[in-house]
C-alpha positions in Angstrom: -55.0 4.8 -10.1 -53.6 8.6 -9.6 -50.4 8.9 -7.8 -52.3 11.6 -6.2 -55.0 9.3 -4.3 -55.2 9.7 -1.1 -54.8 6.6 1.1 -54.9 7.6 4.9 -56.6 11.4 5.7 -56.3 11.9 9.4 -57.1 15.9 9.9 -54.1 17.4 8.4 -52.1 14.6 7.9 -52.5 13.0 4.2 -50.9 10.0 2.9 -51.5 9.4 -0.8 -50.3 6.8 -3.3 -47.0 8.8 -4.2 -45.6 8.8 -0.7 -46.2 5.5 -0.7 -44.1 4.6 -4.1 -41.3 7.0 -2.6 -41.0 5.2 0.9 -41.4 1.7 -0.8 -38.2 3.0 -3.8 -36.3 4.7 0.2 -37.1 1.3 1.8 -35.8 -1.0 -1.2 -32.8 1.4 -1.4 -31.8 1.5 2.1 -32.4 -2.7 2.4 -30.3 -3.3 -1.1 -27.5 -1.3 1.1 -27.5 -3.1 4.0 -27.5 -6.1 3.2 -24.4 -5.7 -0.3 -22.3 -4.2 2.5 -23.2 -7.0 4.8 -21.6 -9.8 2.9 -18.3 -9.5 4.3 -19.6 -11.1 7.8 -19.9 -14.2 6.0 -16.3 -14.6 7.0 -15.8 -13.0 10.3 -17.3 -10.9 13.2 -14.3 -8.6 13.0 -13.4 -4.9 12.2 -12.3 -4.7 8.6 -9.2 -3.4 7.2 -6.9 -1.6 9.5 -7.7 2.1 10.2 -11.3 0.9 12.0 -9.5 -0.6 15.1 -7.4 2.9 16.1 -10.8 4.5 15.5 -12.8 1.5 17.7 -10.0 2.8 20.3 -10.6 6.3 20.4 -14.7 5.9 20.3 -14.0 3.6 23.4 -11.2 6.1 24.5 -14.4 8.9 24.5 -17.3 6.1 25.7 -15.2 5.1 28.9 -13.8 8.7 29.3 -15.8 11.0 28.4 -15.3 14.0 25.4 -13.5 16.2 27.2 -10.4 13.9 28.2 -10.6 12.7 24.5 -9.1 16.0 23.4 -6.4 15.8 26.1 -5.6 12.2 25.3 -1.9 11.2 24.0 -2.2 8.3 23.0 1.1 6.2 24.2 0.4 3.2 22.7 1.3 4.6 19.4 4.7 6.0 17.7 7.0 4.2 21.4 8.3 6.8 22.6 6.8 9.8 20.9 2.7 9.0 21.5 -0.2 10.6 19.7 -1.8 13.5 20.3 -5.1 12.2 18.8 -7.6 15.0 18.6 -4.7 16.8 16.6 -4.0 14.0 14.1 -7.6 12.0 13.6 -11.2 11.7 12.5 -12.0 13.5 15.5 -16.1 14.1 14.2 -16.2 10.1 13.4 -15.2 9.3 17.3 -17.5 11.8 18.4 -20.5 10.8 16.6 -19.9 7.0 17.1 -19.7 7.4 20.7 -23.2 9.5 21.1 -24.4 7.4 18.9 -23.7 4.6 20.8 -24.3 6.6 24.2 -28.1 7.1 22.5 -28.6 3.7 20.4 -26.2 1.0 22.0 -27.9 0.9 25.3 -27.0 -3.4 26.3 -24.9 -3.8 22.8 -20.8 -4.4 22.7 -19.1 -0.9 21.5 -17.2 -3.4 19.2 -20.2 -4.6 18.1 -21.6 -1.5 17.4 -18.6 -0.1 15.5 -18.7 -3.1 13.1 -22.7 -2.5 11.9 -21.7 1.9 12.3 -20.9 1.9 8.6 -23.7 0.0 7.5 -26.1 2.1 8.9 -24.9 5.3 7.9 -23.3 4.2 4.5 -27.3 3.0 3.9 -29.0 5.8 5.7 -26.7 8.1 2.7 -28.9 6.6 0.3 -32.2 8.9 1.4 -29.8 11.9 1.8 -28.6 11.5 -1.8 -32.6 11.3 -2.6 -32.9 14.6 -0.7 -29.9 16.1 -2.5 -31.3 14.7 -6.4 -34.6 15.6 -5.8 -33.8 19.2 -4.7 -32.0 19.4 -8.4 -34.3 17.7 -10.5 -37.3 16.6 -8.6 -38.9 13.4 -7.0 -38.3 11.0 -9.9 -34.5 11.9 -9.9 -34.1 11.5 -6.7 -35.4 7.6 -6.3 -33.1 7.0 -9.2 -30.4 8.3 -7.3 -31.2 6.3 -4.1 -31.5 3.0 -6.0 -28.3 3.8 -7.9 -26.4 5.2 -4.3 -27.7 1.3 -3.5 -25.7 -0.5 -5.8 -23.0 1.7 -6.8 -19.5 -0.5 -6.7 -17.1 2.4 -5.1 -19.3 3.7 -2.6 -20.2 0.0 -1.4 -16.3 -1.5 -1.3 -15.4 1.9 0.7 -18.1 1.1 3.7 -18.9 -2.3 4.3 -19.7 -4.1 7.5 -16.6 -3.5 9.7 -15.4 -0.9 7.9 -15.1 1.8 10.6 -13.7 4.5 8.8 -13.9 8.1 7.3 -16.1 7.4 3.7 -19.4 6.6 5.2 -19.7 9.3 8.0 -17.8 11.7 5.7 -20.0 11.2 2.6 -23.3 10.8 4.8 -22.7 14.7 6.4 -21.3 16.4 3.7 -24.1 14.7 1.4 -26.3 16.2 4.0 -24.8 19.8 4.2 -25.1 20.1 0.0 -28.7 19.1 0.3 -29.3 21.6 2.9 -27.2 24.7 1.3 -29.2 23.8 -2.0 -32.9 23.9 -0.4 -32.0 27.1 1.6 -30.6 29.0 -1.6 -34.0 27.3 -3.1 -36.2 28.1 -0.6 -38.0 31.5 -0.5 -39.2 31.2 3.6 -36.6 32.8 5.3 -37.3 31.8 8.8 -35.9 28.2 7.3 -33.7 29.6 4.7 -31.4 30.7 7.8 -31.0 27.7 9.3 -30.7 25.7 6.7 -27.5 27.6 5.5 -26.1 27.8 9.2 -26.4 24.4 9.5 -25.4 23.2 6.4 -22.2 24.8 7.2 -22.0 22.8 10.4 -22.3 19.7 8.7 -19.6 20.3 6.1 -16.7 20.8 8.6 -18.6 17.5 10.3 -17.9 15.7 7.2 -14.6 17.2 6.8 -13.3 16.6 10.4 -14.5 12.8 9.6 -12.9 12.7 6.5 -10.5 14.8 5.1 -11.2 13.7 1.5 -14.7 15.4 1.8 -12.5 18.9 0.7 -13.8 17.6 -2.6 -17.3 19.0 -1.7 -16.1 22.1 -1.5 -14.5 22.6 -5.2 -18.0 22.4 -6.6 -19.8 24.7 -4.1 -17.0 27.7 -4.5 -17.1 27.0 -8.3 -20.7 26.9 -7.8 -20.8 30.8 -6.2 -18.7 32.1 -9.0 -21.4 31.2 -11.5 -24.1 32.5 -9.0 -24.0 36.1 -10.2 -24.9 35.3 -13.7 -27.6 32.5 -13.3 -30.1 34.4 -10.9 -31.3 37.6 -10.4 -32.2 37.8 -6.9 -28.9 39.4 -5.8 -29.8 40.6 -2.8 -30.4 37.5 -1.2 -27.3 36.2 -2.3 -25.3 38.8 -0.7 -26.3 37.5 2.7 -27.3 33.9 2.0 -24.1 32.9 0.9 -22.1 34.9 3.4 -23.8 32.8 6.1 -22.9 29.7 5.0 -19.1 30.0 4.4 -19.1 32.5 7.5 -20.9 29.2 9.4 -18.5 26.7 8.0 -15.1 29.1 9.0 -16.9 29.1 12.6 -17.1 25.3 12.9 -13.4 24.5 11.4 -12.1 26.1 14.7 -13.8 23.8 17.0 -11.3 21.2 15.8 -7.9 21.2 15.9 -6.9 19.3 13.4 -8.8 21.9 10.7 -8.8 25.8 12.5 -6.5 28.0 10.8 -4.6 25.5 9.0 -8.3 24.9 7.1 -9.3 28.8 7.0 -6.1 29.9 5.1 -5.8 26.7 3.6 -7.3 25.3 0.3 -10.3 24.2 2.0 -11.2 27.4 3.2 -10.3 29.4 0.5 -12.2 27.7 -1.6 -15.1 29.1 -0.2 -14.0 32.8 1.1 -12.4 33.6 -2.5 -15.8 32.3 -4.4 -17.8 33.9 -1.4 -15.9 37.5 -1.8 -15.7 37.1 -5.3 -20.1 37.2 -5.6 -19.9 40.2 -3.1 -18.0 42.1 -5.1 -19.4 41.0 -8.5 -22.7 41.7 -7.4 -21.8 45.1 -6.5 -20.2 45.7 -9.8 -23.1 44.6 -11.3 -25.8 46.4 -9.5 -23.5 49.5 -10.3 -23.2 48.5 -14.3 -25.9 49.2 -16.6 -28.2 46.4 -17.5 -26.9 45.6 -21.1 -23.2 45.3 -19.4 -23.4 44.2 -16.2 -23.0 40.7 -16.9 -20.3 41.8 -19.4 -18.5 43.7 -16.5 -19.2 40.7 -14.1 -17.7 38.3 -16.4 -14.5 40.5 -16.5 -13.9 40.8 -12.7 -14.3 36.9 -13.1 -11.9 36.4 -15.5 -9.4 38.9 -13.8 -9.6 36.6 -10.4 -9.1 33.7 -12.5 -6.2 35.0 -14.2 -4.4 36.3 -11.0 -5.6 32.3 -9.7 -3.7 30.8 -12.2 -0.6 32.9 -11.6 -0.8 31.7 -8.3 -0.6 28.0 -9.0 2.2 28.7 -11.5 4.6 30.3 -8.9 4.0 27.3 -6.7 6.4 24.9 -7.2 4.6 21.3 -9.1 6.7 19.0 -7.3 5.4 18.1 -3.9 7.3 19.7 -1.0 7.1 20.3 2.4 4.8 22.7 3.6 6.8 24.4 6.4 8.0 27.6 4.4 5.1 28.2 2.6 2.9 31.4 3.2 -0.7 29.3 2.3 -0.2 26.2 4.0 -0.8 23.1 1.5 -2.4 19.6 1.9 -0.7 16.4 1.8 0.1 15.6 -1.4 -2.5 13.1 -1.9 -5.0 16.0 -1.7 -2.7 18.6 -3.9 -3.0 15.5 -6.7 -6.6 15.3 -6.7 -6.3 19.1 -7.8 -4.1 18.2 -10.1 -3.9 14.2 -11.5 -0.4 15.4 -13.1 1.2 16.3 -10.0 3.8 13.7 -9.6 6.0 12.8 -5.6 8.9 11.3 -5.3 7.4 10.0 -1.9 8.0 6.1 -1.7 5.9 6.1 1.5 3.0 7.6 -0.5 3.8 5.3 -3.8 3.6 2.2 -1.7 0.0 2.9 -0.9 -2.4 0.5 -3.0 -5.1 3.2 -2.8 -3.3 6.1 -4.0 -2.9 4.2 -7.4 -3.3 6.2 -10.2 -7.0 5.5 -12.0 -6.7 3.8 -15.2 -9.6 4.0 -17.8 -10.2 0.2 -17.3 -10.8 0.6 -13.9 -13.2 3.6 -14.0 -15.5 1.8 -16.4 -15.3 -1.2 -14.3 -16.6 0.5 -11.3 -19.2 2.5 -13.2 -20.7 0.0 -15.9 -23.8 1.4 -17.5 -23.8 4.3 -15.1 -21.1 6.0 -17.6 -23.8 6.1 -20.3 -26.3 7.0 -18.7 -24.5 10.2 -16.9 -23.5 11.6 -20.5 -27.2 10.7 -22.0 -28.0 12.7 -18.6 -25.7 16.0 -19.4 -26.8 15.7 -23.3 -30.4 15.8 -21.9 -29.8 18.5 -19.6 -28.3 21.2 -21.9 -30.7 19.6 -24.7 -33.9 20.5 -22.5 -32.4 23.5 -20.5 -34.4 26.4 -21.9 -37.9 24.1 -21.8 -37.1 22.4 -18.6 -39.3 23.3 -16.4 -38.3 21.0 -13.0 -34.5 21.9 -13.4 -33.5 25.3 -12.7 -30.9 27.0 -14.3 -28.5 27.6 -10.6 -29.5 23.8 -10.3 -28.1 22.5 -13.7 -25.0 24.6 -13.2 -24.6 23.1 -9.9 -25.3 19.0 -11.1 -23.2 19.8 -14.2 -20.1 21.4 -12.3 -20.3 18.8 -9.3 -20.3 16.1 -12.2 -17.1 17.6 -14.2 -15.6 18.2 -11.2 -15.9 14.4 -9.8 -14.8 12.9 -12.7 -12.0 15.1 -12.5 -10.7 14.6 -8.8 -11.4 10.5 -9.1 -8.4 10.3 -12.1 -6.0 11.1 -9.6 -6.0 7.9 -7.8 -8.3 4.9 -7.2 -9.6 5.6 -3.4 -11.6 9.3 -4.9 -13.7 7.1 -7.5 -16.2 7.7 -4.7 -16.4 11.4 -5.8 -16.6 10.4 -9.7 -19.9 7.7 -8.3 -21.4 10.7 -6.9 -21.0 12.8 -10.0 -22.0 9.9 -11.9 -25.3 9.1 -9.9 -26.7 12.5 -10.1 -25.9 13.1 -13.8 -27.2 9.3 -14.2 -30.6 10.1 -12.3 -31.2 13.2 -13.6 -30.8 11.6 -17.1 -33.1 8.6 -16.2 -35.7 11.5 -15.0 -35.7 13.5 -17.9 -35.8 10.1 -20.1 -39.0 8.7 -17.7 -41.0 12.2 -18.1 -40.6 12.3 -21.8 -41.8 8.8 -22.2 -45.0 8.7 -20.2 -45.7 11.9 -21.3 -45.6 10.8 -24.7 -47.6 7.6 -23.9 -50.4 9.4 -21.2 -53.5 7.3 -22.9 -54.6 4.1 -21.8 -54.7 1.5 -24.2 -53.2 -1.8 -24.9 -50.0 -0.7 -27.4 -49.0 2.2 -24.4 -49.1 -0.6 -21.9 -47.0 -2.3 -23.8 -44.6 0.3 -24.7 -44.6 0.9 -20.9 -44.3 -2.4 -19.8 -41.5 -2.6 -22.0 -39.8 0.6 -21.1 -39.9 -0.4 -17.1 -38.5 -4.2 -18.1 -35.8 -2.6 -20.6 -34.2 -0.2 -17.7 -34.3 -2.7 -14.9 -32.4 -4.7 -17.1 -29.8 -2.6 -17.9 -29.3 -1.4 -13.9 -29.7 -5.2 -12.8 -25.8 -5.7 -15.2 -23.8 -5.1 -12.9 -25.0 -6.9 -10.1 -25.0 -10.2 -12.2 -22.4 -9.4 -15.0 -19.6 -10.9 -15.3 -20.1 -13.7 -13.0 -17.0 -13.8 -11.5 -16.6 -9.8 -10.6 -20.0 -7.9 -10.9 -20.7 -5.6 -7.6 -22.2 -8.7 -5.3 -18.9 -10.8 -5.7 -16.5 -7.8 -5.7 -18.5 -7.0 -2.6 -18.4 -10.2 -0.7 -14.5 -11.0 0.4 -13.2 -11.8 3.7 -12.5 -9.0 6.4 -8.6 -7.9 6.3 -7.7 -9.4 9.3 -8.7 -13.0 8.4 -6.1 -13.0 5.3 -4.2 -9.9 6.3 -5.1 -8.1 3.4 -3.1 -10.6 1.5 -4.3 -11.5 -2.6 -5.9 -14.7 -1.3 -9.7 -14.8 -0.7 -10.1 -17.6 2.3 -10.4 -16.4 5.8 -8.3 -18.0 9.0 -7.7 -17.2 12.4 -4.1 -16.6 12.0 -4.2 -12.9 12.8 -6.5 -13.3 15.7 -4.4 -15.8 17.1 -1.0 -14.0 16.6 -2.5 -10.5 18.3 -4.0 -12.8 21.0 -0.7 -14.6 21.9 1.2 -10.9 22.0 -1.6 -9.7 24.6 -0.9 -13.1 26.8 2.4 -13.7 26.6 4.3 -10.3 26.3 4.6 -8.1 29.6 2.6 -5.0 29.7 5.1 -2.6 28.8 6.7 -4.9 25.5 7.1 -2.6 22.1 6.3 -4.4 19.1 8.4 -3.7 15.7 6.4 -4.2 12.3 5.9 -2.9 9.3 3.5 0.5 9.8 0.2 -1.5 8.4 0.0 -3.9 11.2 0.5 -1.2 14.1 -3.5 -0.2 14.2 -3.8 -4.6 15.3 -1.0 -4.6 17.8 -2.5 -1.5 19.6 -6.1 -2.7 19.3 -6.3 -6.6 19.5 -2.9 -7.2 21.3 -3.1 -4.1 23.7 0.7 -3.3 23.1 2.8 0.0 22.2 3.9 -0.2 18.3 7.1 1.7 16.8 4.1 2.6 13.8 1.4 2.8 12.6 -1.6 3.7 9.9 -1.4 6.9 10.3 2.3 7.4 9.3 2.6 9.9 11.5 6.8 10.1 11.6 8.1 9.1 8.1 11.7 8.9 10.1 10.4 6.1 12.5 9.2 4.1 9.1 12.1 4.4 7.2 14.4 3.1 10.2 12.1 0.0 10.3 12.9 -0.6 6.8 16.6 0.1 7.4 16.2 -2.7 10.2 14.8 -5.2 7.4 17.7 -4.6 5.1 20.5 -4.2 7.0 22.7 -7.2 8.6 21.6 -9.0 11.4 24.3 -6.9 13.8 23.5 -3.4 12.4 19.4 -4.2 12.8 20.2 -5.3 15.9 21.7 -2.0 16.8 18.8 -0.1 15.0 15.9 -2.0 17.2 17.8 -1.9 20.5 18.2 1.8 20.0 14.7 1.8 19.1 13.6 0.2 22.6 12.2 -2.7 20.6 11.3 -6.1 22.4 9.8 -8.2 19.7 10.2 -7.9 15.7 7.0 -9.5 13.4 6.4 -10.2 9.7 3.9 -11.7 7.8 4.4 -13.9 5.1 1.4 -15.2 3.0 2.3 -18.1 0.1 1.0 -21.1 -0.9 1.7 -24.9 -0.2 2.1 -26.5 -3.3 0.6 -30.1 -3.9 3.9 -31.9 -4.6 6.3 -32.4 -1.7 9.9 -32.8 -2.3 11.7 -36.0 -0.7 9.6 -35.7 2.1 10.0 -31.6 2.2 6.6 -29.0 1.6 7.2 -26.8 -1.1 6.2 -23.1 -0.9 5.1 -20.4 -3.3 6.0 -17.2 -1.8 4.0 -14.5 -3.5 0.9 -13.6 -1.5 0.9 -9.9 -0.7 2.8 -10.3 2.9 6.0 -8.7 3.6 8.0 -10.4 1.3 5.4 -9.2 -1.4 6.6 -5.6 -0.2 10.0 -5.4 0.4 10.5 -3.5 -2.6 8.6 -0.9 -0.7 11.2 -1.4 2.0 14.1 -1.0 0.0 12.7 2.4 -1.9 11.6 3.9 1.2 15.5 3.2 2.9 17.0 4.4 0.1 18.4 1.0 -0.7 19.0 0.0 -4.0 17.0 -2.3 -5.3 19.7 -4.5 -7.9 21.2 -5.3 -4.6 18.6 -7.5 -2.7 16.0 -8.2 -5.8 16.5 -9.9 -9.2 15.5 -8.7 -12.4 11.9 -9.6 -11.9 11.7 -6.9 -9.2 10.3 -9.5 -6.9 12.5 -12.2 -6.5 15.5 -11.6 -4.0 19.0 -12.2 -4.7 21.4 -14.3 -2.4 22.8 -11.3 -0.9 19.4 -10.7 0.4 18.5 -14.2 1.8 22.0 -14.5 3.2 22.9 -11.1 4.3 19.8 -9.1 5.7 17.4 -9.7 8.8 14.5 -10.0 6.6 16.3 -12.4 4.5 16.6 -14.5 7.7 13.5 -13.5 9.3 11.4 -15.0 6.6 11.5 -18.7 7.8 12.3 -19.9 3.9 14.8 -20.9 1.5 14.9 -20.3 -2.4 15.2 -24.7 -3.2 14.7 -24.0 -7.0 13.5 -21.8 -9.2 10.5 -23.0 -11.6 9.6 -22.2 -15.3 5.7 -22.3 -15.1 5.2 -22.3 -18.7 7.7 -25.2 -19.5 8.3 -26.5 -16.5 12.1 -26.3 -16.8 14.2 -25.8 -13.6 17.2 -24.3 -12.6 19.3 -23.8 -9.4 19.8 -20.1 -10.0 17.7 -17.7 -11.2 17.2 -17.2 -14.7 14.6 -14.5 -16.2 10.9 -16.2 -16.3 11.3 -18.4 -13.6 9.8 -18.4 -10.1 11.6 -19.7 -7.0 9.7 -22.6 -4.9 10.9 -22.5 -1.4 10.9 -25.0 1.5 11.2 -24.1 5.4 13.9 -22.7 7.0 13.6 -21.5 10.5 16.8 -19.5 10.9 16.6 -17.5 14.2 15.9 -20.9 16.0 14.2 -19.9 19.5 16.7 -21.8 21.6 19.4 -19.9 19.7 21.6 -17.2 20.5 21.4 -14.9 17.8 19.9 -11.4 17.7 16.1 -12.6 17.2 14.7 -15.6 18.3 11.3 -17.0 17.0 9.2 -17.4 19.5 5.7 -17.5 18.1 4.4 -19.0 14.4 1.1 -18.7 13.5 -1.6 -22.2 12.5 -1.1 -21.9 8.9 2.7 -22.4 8.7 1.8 -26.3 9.2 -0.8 -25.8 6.5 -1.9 -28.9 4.3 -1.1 -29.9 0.9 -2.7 -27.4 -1.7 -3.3 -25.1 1.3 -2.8 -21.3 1.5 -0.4 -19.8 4.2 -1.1 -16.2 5.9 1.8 -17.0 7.9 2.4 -14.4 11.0 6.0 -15.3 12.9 6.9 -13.2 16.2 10.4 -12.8 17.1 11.6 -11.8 20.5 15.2 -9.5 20.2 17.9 -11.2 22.2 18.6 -8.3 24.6 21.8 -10.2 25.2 23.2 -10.5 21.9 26.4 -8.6 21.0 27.2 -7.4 17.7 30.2 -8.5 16.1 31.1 -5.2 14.6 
């Protein structure tokens, strides 16, 4: 049958067999979405991670509120005593849009409710944007590959689950949008759409940006992109306004937010666009004054000279990070400055201690990407192979997939969180490769007859097979297991895979049993839960807004019981919380539980602690870098905070033991409550969570409150 049959002919309206292949390939795409990123729920009904409940707090903030007193809001549950001044320092496009949304779709439905499936939906509804976006570039074919690939692509999926109300899958979903838009204006010849099109693909990029920060990416391949405009078409004169529009549009919308305004326009952001966008002005101009046989010569020049006066720019800047207050062209934080650059190195401890802003490693990048990775560089061999006889990808669009492609590869090697931007790259190069590939084989087998069935047959069975990989392969981390592990809070983002209510219970017990007014010290990652499920004012939080505030909470770890003391009283804090996750281990030791402390809580971090106080670490930590020293368990808060003692320490491999640390061996602890809550020391503990009383064999994600002894006087 012809993919051009007509199915349904009502008047005008004709639905043939094509449209319904491509809504079928949109349908499959969007349900393969929906329901990867709905594993997670198998072990909660909860937010995941921690950013999501600030930003459940500010949607409610604008839903109970209204937008207006959202932009006035300080938020004083955050950074005691300081506050937050939250259209200033958030996703302020992500509130927005989650609250209309929810004002429009949520009519009878919990907000909370709604903010746990709001990444779902939008990370799934991407998957027909990226179709839009591929198909403008290479056509139809390319852009169902894409969708099914968008589907199923590890990076993108981990970075927008269920629960996870954050910036990826709002900030990919309009930025997506405003690249598809700019490309099918600058492709369109009706300018009565072409207009609009531009104006609001402009919107939509500060949309995406004001969600996401990280969406600055999109930006590095568009102003590339107009610096090679000049040279790939001819129609110049509809450049010299087309473009203009667009980064005029998108300069217009940075300064309805706060948070982007000037600091965006002069910024790298901005200029990323207004240098490419004056840069094609004046090229064209030089050109349309050149004669033919050396205008591009002459346009190439300017190019070059911009370039070189670029680079001279980056060299005078200094390549350490710094701070940004002196500086004439304001600079982003230095996780955006090292996507620019992979080699730009911080001596930051705050940023370092960051699991997402881990360096990629080569192992890592071909884990996420499988078979993708070959077929995006069969897809760029194809695409310069075919360029001069390809007749569905033009020449502006094959610069465009080929620079967006280098360029995401790139940015993703600085650390693990932008692979996002290399699965992007990687899915347009991969579908535009799968295109060409498709074309050139039923072309080549157009007759009907048994031996091209076969071939064709065997063609279809031979690709699913090799996209179908990494769902199944290896069994015990291909994309549906990777994708299926318990929401943060139900093992607070500790290394083990089970899910309690140990979390829930601990946030629950603050918001019944502390007074109104209580501020709660804890380690920053934890602040975002004491805000949101125990309704009480933190010292910190995610968004590590006041690196002073932090480090004095580490200090407060480290130091003596007496001088913390002294730190959280002047502080104004009431209680003091860690979390410590280990292991029960199945032998018992005259009638004692023995513990394996090495879960990813706080005792997993105090290294972290100890950098970011400027503490040395040969003091509190043994040569393992893990294990602490007496000093630490005898002489610091945290020491005595963590309700365990060092019993032994264990040779796993030979089972030897010894009473002191020796290299190779891990210590096995038993309990020790040491700020008793009848006691009359600086902290008493006052809440433990379930799991400390866990079984034999069991896992412990062990939350333990302590309430500051506002009484207590320091010895010295």
């Amino acid at each position: 049958m012809n993919s051009s049959t007509s199915v349904i002919s009502i008047g005008k309206f004709n639905l043939k067999l094509n449209h319904l292949l491509i809504i079928g390939v949109l349908s499959l795409s969007f349900s393969t979405s929906f329901l990867i990123r709905s594993q997670p729920a198998d072990s909660g009904w909860e937010l995941n991670e921690f950013d999501p409940f600030f930003n459940y707090r500010a949607t409610q903030y604008i839903v109970e509120n209204g937008i207006d007193e959202y932009f006035q809001w300080n938020d004083e549950l955050s950074w005691y005593p300081h506050g937050r001044d939250v259209s200033q320092t958030s996703q302020v496009m992500l509130h927005i849009t989650a609250a209309t949304t929810y004002w429009i779709f949520g009519t009878g439905m919990d907000l909370y409710d709604f903010t746990i499936l709001f990444p779902v939906i939008f990370g799934s509804l991407t998957t027909i944007v990226i179709f839009a976006l591929v198909r403008i570039i290479g056509g139809t074919t390319a852009g169902l590959f894409a969708a099914l690939l968008f589907s199923i692509s590890l990076p993108i999926l981990i970075r927008g689950q269920i629960g996870w109300f954050k910036s990826e899958p709002l900030g990919l979903f309009f930025s997506i949008l405003a690249t598809y838009l700019f490309l099918s204006a600058i492709k369109s010849k009706n300018y009565k759409i072409t207009i609009p099109k531009l104006i609001s693909a402009g919107v939509f990029i500060i949309f995406g940006l004001s969600a996401w920060g990280g969406d600055q990416f999109f930006l590095l391949p568009l102003g590339i992109f107009f610096l090679t405009l000049p040279f790939l078409r001819k129609d110049h004169n509809f450049l010299i306004w087309a473009i203009p529009i667009f980064t005029l549009s998108s300069i217009i919308t940075s300064l309805a937010f706060e948070r982007l305004g000037t600091n965006f326009i002069i910024g790298f952001g901005g200029l990323a666009l207004i240098i490419p966008t004056i840069f094609l002005i004046f090229c064209i101009l030089i050109q349309k004054k050149s004669k033919e046989n050396v205008k591009n010569r002459n346009g190439l020049f300017f190019l070059f000279t911009i370039l070189i006066i670029g680079s001279s720019f980056f060299v005078i800047y200094p390549t350490q990070f710094e701070t940004k207050d002196s500086q004439f062209i304001p600079l982003p934080s230095h996780r955006y400055l090292n996507a620019i650059n992979p080699f730009l190195t911080t001596t930051d401890p705050l940023v370092d201690s960051v699991s997402e802003h881990a360096t990629t490693t080569i192992s890592q990048s071909f884990f996420f990407h499988s078979i993708l990775m070959i077929f995006s560089g069969l897809g760029i061999w194809l695409i310069l192979k075919n360029s001069k006889q390809n007749n569905f990808i033009k020449n502006d669009m094959i610069s465009f997939s080929l620079i967006i492609g280098i360029t995401g590869v790139y940015v993703s090697s600085a650390f693990v969180r932008l692979e996002v931007f290399a699965a992007i790259s990687i899915i347009i190069l991969a579908s535009l490769g799968l295109s060409i590939i498709s074309k050139e084989f039923f072309n080549k087998n157009t007759e009907t007859n048994t031996k091209n069935n076969i071939k064709i047959i065997s063609f279809a069975f031979g690709l699913i097979f090799l996209l179908i990989i990494p769902l199944t392969l290896p069994t015990q981390s291909n994309i549906l297991t990777m994708t299926d592990n318990p929401l943060t809070i139900m093992n607070g983002g500790s290394t083990y895979q089970i899910s309690t209510s140990d979390w829930l219970d601990s946030m629950e017990w603050i918001k019944n049993n502390t007074s109104d007014d209580a501020v709660i010290a804890a380690w920053w990652d934890y602040g975002y839960w004491i805000q949101t499920k125990g309704e009480r004012t933190s010292l910190a939080d995610n968004s590590t807004l006041i690196d002073s505030v932090i480090k004095k909470i580490a200090s407060a770890f480290l130091n003596t019981p007496d001088k913390s003391w002294k730190i959280l009283d002047d502080m104004e804090a009431d209680y003091f919380m860690i979390f410590v996750a280990g292991q029960r281990l199945a032998v018992d030791h005259e009638d004692q539980p023995l513990y394996s402390l090495r879960g990813g809580g706080d005792e997993s971090k105090k290294q972290w602690f100890m950098r970011i106080a400027e503490e040395p670490l040969a003091k509190y930590l043994h040569q393992d870098g893990i294990s602490g020293t007496d000093y630490f368990w005898n002489e610091t808060l945290l020491g005595k905070m963590i309700p365990f003692t060092p019993l032994i320490y264990l040779n796993l491999s030979t089972d030897q033991q010894s009473e002191i640390y020796q290299p190779g061996f891990t210590p096995i602890y038993v309990k020790n409550i040491k700020l008793q809550n009848d006691g009359d020391g600086p902290l008493r503990l006052v809440y433990s969570s379930p799991s400390f009383n866990v079984e034999k064999g069991g896992q412990m994600i062990g939350v333990f409150i302590y309430e500051i002894n506002k009484d207590y006087v320091p010895v010295n």
